[in-house]
C-alpha positions as CSV (number, residue, x, y, z in Angstrom):
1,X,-9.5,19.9,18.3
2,X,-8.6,17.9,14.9
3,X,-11.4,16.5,12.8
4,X,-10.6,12.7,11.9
5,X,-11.6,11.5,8.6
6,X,-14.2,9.2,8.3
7,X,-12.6,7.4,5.2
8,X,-9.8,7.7,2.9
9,X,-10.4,8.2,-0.6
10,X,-7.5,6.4,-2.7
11,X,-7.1,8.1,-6.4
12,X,-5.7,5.5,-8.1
13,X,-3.6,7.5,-11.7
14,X,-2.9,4.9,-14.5
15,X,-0.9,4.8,-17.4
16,X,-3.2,6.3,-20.6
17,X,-5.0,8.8,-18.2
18,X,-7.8,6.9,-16.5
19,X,-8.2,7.6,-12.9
20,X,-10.2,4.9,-10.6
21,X,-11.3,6.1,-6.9
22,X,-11.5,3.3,-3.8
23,X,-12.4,3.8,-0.5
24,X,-10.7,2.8,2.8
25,X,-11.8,3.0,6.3
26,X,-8.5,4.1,7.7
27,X,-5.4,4.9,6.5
28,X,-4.0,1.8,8.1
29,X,-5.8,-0.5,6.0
30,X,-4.5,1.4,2.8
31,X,-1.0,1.5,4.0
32,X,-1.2,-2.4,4.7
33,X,-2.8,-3.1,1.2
34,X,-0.2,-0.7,-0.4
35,X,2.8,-2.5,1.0
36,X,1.5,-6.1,0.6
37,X,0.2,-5.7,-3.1
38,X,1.7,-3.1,-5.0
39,X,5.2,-2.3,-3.4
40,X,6.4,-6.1,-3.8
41,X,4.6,-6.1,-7.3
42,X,5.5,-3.0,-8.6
43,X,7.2,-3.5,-12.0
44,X,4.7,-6.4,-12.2
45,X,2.2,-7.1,-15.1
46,X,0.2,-9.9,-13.2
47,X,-3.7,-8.5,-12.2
48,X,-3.6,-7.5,-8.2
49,X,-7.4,-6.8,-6.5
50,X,-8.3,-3.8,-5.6
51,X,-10.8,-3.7,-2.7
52,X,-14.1,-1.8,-3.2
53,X,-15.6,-2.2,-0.2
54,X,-18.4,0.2,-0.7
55,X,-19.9,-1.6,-3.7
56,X,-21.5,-5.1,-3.1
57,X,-20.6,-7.7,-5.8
58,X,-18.7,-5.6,-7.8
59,X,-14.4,-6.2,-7.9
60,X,-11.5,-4.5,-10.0
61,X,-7.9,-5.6,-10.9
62,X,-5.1,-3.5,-12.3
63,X,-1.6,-4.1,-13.5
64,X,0.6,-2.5,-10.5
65,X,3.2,-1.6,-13.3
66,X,0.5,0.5,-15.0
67,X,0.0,2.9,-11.7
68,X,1.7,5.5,-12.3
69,X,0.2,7.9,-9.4
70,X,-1.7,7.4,-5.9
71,X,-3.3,10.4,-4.4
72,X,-4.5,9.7,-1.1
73,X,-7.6,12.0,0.2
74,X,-9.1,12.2,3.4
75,X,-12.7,12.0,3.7
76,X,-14.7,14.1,6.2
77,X,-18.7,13.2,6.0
78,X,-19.7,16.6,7.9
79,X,-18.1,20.0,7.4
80,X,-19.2,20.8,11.1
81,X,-17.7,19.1,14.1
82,X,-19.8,18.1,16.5
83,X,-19.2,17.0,19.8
């Protein structure tokens, strides 16, 4: 039986070397942010959001033209699977 991740860990690579990691819940809701805000934006150098939903009150933007790498991860919160 395949394990399902409980989250998706999205490395996010920019230009200069810094590397920014956000969480999503399924790999839907990266896919639908990835298409809607960085594909149509991508040579852009307007601020886009970048959803942190797992810290309260805090927010990030980034320059889609300055990505220059996403690594998507998936995150399993138990190495044992339980049924």
């Amino acid at each position: 039986m395949a394990r399902t991740p409980n989250a998706f860990a999205v490395h996010l690579i920019l230009e200069g070397g810094h590397r920014e990691e956000v969480r999503f819940a399924t790999i839907q809701e990266f896919q639908q942010w990835y298409s809607n805000e960085i594909v149509p934006r991508s040579d852009s150098q307007e601020f886009i959001n970048v959803p942190l939903k797992t810290i309260q009150g805090e927010y990030m933007v980034v320059r889609p033209s300055k990505i220059v790498a996403i690594r998507v991860e998936p995150v399993f919160t138990s190495s044992v699977d339980r049924f």
